[in-house]
TORBA-547481 format. One record per residue (C-alpha): residue in one letter; y, x, z. Coordinates in nm, 2 decimals, padded with zeros to 4 digits. Example, Ala and Ser with C-alpha at 12.3 -4.5 7.8 and 13.67 -1.06 7.14 Angstrom:
2
> aa; c2; c1; c3
> a; -00.45; 01.23; 00.78
> s; -00.11; 01.37; 00.71
This chain:
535
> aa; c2; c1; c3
> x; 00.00; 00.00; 00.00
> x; 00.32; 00.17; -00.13
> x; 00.64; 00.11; -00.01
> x; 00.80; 00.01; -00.34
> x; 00.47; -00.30; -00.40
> x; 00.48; -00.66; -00.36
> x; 00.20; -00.61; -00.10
> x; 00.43; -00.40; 00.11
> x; 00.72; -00.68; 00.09
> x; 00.45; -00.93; 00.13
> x; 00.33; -00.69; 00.47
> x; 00.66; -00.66; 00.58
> x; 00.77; -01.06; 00.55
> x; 00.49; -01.14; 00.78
> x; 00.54; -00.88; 01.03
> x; 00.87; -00.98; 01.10
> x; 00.81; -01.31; 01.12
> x; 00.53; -01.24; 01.39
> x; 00.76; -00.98; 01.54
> x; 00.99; -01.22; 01.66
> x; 00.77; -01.52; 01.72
> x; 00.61; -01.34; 02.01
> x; 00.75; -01.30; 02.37
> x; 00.95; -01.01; 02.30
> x; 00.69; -00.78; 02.63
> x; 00.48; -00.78; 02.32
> x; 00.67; -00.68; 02.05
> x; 00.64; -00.31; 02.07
> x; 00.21; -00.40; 02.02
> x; 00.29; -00.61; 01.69
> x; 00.47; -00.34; 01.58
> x; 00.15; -00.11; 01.66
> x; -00.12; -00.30; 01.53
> x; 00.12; -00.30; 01.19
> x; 00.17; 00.05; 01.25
> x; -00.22; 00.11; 01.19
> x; -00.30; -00.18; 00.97
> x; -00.08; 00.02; 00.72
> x; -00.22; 00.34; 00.75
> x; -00.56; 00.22; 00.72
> x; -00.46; 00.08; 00.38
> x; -00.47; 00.41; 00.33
> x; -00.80; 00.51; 00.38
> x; -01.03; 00.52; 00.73
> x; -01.05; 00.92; 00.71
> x; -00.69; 00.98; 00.79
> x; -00.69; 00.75; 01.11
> x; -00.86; 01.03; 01.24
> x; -00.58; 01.31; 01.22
> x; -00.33; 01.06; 01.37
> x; -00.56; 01.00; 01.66
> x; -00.59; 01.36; 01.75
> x; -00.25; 01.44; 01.68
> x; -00.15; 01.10; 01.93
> x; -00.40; 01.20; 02.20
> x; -00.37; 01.56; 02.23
> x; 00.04; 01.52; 02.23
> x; 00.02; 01.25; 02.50
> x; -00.22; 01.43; 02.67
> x; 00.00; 01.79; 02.70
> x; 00.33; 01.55; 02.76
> x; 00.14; 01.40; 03.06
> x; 00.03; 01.71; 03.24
> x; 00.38; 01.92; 03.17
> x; 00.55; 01.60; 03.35
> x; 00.26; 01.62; 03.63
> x; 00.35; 01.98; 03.66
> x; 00.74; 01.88; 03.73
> x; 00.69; 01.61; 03.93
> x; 00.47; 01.79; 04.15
> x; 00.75; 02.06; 04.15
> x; 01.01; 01.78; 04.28
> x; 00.78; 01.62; 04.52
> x; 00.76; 01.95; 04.66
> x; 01.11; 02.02; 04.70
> x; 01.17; 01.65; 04.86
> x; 00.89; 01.72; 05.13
> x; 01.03; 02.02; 05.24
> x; 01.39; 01.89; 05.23
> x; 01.59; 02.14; 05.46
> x; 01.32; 02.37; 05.51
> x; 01.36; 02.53; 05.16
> x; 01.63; 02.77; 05.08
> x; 01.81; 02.76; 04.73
> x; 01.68; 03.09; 04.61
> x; 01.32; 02.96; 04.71
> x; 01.38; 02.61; 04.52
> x; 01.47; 02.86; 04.18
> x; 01.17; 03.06; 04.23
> x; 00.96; 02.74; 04.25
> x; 01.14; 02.56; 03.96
> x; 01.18; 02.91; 03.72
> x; 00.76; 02.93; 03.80
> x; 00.72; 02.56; 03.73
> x; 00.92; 02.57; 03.41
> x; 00.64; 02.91; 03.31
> x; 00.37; 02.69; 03.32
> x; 00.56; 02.38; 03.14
> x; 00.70; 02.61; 02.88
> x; 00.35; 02.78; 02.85
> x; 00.16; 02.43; 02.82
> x; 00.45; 02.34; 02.53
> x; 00.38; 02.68; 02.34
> x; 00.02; 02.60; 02.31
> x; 00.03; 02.22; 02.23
> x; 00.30; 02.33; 01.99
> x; 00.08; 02.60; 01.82
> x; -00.22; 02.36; 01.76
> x; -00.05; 02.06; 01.63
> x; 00.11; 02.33; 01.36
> x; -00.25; 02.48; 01.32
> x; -00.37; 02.16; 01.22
> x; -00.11; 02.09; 01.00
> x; -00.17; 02.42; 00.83
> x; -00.50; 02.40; 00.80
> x; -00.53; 02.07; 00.64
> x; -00.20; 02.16; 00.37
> x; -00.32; 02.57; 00.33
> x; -00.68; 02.62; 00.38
> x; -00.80; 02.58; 00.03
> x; -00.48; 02.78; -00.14
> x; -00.56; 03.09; 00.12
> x; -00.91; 03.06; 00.03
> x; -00.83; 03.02; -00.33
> x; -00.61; 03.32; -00.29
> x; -00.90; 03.56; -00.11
> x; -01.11; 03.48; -00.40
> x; -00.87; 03.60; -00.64
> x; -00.80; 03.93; -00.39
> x; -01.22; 03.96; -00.42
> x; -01.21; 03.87; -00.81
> x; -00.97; 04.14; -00.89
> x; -01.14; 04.44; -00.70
> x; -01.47; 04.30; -00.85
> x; -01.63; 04.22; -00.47
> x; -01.92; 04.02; -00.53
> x; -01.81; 03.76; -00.27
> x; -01.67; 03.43; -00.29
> x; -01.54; 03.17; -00.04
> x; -01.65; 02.79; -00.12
> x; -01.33; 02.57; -00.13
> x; -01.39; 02.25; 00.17
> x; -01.28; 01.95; 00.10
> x; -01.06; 01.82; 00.33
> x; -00.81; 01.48; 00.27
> x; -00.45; 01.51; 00.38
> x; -00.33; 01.26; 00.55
> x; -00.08; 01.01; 00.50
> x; 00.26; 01.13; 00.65
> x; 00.10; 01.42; 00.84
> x; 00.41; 01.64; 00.81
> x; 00.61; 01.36; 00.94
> x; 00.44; 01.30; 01.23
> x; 00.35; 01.62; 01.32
> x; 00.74; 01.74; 01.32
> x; 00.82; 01.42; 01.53
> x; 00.52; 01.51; 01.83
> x; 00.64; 01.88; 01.82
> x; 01.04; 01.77; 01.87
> x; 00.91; 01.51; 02.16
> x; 00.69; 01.83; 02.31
> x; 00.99; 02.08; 02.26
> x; 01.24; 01.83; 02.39
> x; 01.01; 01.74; 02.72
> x; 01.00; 02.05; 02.77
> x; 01.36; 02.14; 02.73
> x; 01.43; 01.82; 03.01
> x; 01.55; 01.57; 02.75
> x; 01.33; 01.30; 02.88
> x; 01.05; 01.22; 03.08
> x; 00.68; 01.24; 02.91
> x; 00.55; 00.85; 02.81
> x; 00.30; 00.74; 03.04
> x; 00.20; 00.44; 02.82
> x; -00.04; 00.56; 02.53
> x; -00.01; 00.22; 02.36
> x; 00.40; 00.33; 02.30
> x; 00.34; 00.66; 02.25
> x; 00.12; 00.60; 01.95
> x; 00.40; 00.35; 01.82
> x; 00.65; 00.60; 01.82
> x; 00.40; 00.85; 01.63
> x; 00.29; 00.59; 01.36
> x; 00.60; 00.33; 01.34
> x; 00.47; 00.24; 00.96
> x; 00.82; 00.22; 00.79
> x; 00.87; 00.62; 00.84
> x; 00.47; 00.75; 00.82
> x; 00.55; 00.77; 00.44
> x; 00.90; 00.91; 00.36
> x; 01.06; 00.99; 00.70
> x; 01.31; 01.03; 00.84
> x; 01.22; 01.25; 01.12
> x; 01.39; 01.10; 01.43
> x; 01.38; 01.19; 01.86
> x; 01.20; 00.99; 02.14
> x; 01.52; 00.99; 02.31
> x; 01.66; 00.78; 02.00
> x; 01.40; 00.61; 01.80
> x; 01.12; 00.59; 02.05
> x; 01.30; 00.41; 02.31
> x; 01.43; 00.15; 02.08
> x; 01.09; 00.12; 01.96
> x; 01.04; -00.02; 02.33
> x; 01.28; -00.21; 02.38
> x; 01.31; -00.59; 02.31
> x; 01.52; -00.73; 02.00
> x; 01.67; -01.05; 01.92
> x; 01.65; -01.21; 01.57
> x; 01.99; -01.13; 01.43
> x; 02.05; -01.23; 01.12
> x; 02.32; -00.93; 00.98
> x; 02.01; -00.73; 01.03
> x; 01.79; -00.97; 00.88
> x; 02.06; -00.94; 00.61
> x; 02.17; -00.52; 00.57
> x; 01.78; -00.46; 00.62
> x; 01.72; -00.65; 00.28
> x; 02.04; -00.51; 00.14
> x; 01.93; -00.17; 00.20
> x; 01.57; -00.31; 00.07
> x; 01.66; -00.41; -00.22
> x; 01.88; -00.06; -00.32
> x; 01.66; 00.14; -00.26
> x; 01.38; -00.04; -00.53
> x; 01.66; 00.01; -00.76
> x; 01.65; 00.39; -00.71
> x; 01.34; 00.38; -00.71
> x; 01.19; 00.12; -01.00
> x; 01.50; 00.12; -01.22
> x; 01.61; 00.46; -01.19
> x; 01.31; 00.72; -01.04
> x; 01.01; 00.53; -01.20
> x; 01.24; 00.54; -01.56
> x; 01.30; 00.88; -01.58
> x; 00.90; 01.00; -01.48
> x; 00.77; 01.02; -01.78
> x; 01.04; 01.26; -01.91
> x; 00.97; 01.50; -01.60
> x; 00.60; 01.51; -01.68
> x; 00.62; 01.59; -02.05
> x; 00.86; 01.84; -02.02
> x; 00.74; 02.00; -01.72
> x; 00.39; 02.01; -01.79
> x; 00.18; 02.33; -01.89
> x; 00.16; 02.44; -02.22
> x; 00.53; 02.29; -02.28
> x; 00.75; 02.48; -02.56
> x; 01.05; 02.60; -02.39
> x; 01.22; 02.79; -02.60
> x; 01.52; 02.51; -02.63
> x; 01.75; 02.59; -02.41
> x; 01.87; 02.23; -02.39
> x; 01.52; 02.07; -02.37
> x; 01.50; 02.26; -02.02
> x; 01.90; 02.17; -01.92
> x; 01.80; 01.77; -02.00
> x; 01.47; 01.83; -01.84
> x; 01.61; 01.94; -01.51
> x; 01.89; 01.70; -01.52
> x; 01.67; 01.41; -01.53
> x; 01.46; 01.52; -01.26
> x; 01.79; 01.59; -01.01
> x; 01.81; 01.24; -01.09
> x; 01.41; 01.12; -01.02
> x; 01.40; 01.33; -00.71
> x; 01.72; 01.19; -00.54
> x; 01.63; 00.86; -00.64
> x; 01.26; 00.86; -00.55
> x; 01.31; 01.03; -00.23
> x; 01.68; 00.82; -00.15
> x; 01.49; 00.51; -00.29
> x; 01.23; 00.55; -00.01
> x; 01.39; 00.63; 00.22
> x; 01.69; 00.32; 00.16
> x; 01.35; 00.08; 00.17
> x; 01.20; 00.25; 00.53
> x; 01.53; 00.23; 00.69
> x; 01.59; -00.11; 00.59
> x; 01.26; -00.22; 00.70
> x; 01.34; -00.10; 01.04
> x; 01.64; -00.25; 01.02
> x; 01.52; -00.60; 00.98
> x; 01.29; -00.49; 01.31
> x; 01.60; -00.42; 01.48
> x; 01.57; -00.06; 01.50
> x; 01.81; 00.20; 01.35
> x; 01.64; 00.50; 01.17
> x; 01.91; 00.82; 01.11
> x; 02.02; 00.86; 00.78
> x; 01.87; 01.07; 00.60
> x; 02.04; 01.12; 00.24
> x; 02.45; 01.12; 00.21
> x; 02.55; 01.14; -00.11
> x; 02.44; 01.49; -00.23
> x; 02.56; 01.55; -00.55
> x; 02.91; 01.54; -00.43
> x; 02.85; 01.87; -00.22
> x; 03.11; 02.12; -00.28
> x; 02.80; 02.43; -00.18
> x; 02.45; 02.43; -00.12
> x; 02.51; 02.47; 00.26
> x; 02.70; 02.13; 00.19
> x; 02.42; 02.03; -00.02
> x; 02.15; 02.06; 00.26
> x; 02.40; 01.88; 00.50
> x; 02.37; 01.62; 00.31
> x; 02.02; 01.62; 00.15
> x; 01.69; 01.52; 00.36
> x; 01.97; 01.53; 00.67
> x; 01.67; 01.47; 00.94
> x; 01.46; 01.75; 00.83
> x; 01.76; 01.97; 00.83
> x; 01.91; 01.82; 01.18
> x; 01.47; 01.91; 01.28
> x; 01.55; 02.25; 01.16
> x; 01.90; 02.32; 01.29
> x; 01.75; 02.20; 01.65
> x; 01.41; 02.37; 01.69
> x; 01.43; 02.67; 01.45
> x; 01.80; 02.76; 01.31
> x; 01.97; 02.79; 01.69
> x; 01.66; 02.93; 01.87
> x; 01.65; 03.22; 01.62
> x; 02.08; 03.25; 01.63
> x; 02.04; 03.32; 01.98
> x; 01.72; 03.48; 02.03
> x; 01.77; 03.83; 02.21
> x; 01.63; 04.03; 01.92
> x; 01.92; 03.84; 01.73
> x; 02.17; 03.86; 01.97
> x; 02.11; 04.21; 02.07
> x; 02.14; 04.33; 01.64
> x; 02.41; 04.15; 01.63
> x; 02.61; 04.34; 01.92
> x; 02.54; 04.69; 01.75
> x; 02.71; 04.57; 01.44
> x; 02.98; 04.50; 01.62
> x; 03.01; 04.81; 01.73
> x; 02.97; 04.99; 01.40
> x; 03.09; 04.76; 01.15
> x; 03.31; 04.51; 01.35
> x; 03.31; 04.14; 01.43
> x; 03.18; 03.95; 01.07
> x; 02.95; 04.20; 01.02
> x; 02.83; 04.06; 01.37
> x; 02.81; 03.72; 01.26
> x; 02.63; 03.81; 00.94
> x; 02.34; 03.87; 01.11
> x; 02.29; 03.55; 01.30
> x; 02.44; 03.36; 00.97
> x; 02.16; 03.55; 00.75
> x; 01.86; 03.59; 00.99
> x; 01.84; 03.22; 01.07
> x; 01.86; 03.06; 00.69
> x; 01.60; 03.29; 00.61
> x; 01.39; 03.20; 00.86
> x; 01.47; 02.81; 00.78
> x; 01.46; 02.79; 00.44
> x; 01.11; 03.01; 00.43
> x; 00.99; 02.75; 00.67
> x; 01.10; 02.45; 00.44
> x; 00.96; 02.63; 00.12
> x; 00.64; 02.62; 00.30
> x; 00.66; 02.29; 00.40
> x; 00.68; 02.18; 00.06
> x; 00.43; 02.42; -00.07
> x; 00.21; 02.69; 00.02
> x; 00.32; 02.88; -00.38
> x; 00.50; 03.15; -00.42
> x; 00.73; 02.92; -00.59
> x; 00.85; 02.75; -00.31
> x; 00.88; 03.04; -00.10
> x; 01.09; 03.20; -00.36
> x; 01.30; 02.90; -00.40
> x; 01.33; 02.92; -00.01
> x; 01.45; 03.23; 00.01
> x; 01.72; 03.16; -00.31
> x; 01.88; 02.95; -00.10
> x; 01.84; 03.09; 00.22
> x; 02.03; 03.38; 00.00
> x; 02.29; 03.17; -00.15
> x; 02.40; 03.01; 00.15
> x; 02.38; 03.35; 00.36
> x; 02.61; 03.51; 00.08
> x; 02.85; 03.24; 00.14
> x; 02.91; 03.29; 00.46
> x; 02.95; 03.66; 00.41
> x; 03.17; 03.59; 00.13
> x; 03.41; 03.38; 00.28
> x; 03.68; 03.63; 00.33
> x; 03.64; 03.77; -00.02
> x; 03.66; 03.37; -00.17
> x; 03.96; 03.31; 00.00
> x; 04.17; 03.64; -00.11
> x; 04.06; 03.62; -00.45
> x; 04.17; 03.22; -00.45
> x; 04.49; 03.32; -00.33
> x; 04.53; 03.64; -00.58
> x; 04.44; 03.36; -00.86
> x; 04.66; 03.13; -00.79
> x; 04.40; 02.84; -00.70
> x; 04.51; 02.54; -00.53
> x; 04.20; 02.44; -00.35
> x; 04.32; 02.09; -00.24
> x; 04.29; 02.00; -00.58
> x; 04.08; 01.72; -00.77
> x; 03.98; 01.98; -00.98
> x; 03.91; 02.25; -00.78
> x; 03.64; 02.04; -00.58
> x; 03.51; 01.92; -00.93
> x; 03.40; 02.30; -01.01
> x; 03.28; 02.31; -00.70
> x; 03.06; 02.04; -00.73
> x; 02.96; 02.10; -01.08
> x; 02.90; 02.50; -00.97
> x; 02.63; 02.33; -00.68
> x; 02.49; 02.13; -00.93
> x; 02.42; 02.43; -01.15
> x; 02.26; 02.65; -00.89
> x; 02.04; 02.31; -00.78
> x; 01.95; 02.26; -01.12
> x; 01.82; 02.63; -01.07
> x; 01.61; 02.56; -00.76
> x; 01.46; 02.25; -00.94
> x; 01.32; 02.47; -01.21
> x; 01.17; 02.75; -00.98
> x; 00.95; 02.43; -00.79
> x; 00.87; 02.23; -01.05
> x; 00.83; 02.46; -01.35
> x; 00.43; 02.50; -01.43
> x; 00.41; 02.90; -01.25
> x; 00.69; 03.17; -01.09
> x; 00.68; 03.32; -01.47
> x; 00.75; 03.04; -01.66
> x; 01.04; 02.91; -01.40
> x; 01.23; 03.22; -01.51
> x; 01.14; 03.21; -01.86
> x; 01.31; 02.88; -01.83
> x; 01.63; 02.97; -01.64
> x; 01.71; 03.24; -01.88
> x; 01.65; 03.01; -02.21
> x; 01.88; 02.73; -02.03
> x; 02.17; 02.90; -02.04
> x; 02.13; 03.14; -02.37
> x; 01.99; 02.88; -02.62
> x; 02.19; 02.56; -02.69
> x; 02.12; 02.25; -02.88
> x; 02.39; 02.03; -02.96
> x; 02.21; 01.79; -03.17
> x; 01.92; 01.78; -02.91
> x; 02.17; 01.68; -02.61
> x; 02.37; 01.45; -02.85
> x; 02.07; 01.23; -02.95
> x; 02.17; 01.30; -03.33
> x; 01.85; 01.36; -03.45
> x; 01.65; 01.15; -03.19
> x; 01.48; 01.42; -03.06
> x; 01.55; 01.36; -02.73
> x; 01.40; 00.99; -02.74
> x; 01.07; 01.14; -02.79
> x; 01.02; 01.23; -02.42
> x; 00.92; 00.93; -02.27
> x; 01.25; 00.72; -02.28
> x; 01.40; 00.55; -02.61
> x; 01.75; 00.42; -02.69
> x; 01.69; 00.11; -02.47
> x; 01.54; 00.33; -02.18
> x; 01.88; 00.53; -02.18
> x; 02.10; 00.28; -02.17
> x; 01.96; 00.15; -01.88
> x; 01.99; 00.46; -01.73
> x; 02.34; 00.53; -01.81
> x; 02.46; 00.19; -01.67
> x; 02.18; 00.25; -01.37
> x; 02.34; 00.60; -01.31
> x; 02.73; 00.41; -01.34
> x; 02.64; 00.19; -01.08
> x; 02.52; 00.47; -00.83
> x; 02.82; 00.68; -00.90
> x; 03.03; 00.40; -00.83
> x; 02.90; 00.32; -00.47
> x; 02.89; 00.70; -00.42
> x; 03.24; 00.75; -00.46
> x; 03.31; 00.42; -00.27
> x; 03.11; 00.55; -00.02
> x; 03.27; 00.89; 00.01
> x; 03.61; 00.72; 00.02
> x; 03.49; 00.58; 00.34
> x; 03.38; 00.22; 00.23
> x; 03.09; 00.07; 00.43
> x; 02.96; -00.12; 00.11
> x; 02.73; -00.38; 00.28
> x; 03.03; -00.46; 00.54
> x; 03.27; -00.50; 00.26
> x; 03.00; -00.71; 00.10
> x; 02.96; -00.92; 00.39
> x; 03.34; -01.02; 00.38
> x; 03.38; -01.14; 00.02
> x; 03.38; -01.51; -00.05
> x; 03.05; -01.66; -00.04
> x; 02.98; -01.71; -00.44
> x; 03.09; -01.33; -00.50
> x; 02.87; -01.18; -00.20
> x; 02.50; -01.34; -00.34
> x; 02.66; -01.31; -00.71
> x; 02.65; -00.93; -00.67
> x; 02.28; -00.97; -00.45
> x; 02.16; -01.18; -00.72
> x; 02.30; -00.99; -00.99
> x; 02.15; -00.64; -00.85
> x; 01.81; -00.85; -00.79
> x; 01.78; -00.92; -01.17
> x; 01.84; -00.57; -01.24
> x; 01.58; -00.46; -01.04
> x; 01.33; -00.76; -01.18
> x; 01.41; -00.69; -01.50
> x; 01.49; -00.33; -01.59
> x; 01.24; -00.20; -01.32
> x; 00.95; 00.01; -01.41
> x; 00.64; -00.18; -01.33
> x; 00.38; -00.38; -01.36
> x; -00.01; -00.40; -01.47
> x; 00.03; -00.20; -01.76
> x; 00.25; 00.07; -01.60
> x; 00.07; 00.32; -01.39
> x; 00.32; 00.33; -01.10
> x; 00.44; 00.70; -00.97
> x; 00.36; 00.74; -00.59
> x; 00.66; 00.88; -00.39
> x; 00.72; 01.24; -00.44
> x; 00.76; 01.30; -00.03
> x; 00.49; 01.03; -00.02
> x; 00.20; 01.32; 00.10
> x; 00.39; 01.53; 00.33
């Protein structure tokens, strides 16, 4: 059951409905037992992972909050008797044994998840290593199923196990809720990533039927099909043809329309699903972050990660990018450039150790290739550059005369982020490392004006004819539209909400029929899963 099918819709109508029908004490086990009736329309096998992630989590959180409450009872029974330098010892040797507890729970759950998403390409890899120095040896590849949303809910237990043990909140003592807030079924799928200090304990609490979220929840719904079915689903069949193996890519062109239509899939595939989990929440009563704000409008690809997959970056930013900025290894490096270089080539070292460390993480995460680990470290590089740069930006904007407040000005600077995206698409999706830079280099020395123009037609042979991109053009209108409405500070569904009642539902309607209509679907079309959909 996919988030963009009638079945989901269908799912989602009828857990609502029940949602609210019941006293609201119970509504937090509806919300379970939907939680698992949707992930085992996946398949039985997964169930398992999600069990052993749920248990062993709740397990570790119990016994590091045993640990500290035993600590406190023990301070409160010997009230007076115990000095203040004897209640630190006790608490820094408490906090040991919590923090060691954490390190271990912390290490397995990521062991699992690499097991399950590496083993085979490390054991495809050794075979390779023994092919190559002609070792008569061989390792057999295992077979083992990925589950639905296991990066998802893996990164969520770890964040509830780092934050327990940072003091953020107390561990759950109900297992009943603490499996909801692993498996809430809007997010398994597509994220976003969110706290148990946000997210979980609105998943316990009790919610009224309220009709404005009734109402944005199905707003936010129906957007996000039309990224996905209209949009995403559209462009698909372009992506696979001219990103497939075997592809001739000595036109220049070819490539630059290739990877422009796929900016446009990814964001709205991944947006899409995202606009329909959030908005299924919504209509729950519960308020999932944000987790996509309006991208292509970044002005640098640090901007461009502020605003792209926002949860997995504020994930990153909380348990990895600080911890390593202020690490003593980091801190200590940083001090003896001070000393011999001066103060920014002191903050270069934070401001380059940390994105490295981030952006290898999240190549992995995508990928266990060297593709995505290169395409990790090119940002990680780009972004690191940029902050060493800075200074040298600034004196040559002032020695050129640039006026940086400029329409213009931001216009290149969106277009230049664009361009170096439009690189970092190519190294991931390209068929091999080789043939990514093959690529990069033909994109930008061979150019095809009659290709790009449509003169000679060409460039309806990819999987999209006239009709095709003319829905896209007007599909692509409409998002740039909202985008810049948004950015100019509009809440559209509030503004919506205010019109006169004929206009309000004529726009619904009207973005209904679009959907309806123009969207990619049906018996005969073989309907692309999510992109994020397995990780």
């Amino acid at each position: 059951m996919t988030l963009n099918s009638l079945n989901f819709l269908v799912f989602l109508g009828l857990v609502v409905i029940v949602y609210y029908i019941v006293p609201k004490k119970f509504q937090w086990a509806v919300l379970l037992a939907a939680s698992y009736g949707f992930y085992l329309s996946s398949g039985l096998d997964h169930v398992v992972y999600i069990l052993f992630t749920t248990l062993f989590t709740y397990t570790a959180g119990r016994y590091m909050q045993r640990l500290r409450n035993k600590q406190n009872l023990k301070i409160d029974a010997l009230g007076d008797q115990i000095t203040k330098e004897e209640k630190r010892e006790l608490k820094k040797e408490v906090a040991k044994k919590v923090q060691k507890v954490q390190i271990i729970t912390v290490l397995v759950n990521l062991l699992v998840l690499a097991a399950i998403k590496c083993l085979n390409l490390v054991i495809g890899g050794l075979n390779d290593a023994f092919s190559f120095f002609k070792w008569d040896a061989s390792m057999p590849f295992i077979n083992i199923i990925v589950p639905l949303g296991l990066s998802y809910y893996t990164f969520n237990c770890i964040g509830y196990l780092i934050d327990l043990g940072r003091g953020k909140h107390e561990a759950e003592r109900h297992l009943g809720k603490f499996a909801l807030f692993v498996s809430f079924f809007p997010s398994i799928t597509q994220g976003p990533l969110f706290r148990f200090n946000d997210v979980g304990v609105q998943l316990q609490q009790p919610h009224k039927l309220d009709y404005n979220n009734i109402k944005y929840g199905a707003q936010l719904i129906l957007w996000g099909f039309f990224k996905k079915l209209v949009i995403a689903d559209r462009i698909a069949p372009v992506t696979r043809t001219i990103f497939a193996e075997g592809f001739d890519y000595t036109n220049g062109s070819q490539i630059f329309f290739g990877v422009l239509m796929y900016s446009f899939q990814i964001y709205g595939d991944f947006s899409g699903g995202t606009d329909i989990t959030r908005g299924a929440a919504q209509m729950l009563g519960i308020d999932l972050p944000v987790n996509f704000e309006r991208p292509f409008f970044a002005t640098s690809m640090a901007d461009f990660w502020r605003r792209w997959h926002m949860s997995l970056g504020a994930w990153m930013r909380e348990f990895v990018f600080f911890p390593i900025m202020l690490c003593k290894p980091v801190t200590a490096l940083s001090k003896r450039f001070r000393k011999t270089f001066g103060n920014h080539a002191a903050k270069m070292v934070p401001s380059v150790a940390a994105p490295m460390v981030v952006f290898f993480l999240i190549g992995i995460w995508h990928g266990v290739t060297w593709q995505y680990v290169v395409n990790g470290l090119y940002n990680a590089l780009l972004i690191s550059s940029t902050v060493a740069l800075t200074p040298f930006y600034a004196k040559l904007a002032k020695w050129l005369r640039i006026n940086t407040e400029t329409f213009s000005w931001r216009l290149f600077q969106m277009l230049r982020t664009f361009t170096l995206l439009c690189i970092s698409r190519i190294i991931v999706k390209a068929p091999n490392l080789g043939e990514a830079f093959k690529m990069i280099k033909t994109m930008f020395t061979s150019v095809d004006l009659e290709f790009l123009s449509g003169i000679d037609e060409r460039i309806f042979t990819y999987g999209m004819d006239k009709f095709d991109f003319n829905v896209l053009f007007v599909s692509i209108i409409i998002l740039l539209v909202v985008g810049i409405l948004q950015e100019s500070g509009v809440k559209i569904r509030e503004s919506i909400s205010k019109q006169n009642l004929v206009f309000r539902w004529g726009i619904i309607f009207v973005l209904l029929a679009i959907v309806i209509i123009f969207g990619v679907y049906g018996p005969e079309f073989d309907s692309s899963a999510f992109i994020y959909g397995r990780f």
